[in-house]
C-alpha positions as CSV (number, residue, x, y, z in Angstrom):
1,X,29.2,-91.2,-65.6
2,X,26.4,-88.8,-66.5
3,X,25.4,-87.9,-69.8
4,X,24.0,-84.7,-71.0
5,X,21.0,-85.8,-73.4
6,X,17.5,-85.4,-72.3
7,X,15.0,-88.6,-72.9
8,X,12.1,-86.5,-72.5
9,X,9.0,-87.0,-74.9
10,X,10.8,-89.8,-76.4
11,X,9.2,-93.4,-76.4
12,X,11.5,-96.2,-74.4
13,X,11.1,-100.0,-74.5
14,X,12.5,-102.5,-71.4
15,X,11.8,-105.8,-71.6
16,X,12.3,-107.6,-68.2
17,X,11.3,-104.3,-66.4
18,X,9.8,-105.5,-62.9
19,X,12.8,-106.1,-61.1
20,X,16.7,-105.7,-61.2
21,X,18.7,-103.5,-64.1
22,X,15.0,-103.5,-65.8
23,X,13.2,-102.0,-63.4
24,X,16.3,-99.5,-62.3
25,X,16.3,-98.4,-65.7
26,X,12.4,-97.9,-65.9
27,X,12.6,-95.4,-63.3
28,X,15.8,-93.7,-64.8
29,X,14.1,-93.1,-68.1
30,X,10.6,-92.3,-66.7
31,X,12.6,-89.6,-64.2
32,X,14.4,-88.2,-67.5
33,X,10.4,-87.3,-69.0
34,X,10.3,-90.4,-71.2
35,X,7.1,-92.4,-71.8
36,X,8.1,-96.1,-70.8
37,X,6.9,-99.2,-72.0
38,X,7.8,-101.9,-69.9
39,X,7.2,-105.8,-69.9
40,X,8.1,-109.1,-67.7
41,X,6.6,-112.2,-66.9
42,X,6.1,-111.7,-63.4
43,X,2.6,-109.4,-63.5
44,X,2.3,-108.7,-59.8
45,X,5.8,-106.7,-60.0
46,X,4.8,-105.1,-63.2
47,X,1.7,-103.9,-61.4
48,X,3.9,-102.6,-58.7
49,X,6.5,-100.7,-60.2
50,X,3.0,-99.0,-61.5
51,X,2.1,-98.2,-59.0
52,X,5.1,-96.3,-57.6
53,X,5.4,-94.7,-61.2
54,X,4.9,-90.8,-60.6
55,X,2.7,-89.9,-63.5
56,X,-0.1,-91.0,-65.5
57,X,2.1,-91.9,-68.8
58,X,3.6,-94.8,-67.3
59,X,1.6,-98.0,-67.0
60,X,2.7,-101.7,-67.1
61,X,1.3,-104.8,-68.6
62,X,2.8,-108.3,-68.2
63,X,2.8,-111.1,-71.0
């Protein structure tokens, strides 16, 4: 199913974002131009999946 509305400049938040339908839908919504906010328990996959983000606007933090 694919839905024709852009995300771009708009502000997400995904809790549970390091791994699994989180972190799947982290990348979806930072590919579509949104600026994701992300946050999970685990730090050291948070700090991943920032590291594979593709631009500067995406960062991850862990609480």
């Amino acid at each position: 199913m694919s839905l024709n509305y852009s995300f771009a400049g708009k502000r997400v938040l995904i809790t549970g974002g390091a791994q699994g339908i989180g972190r799947q839908l982290v990348q979806r919504f930072h590919d579509d131009g949104a600026l994701v906010f992300t946050m999970d328990k685990n730090a050291d996959m948070i700090e991943q999946l920032r590291k594979v983000a593709k631009r500067d606007s995406s960062c991850g933090r862990s609480f």
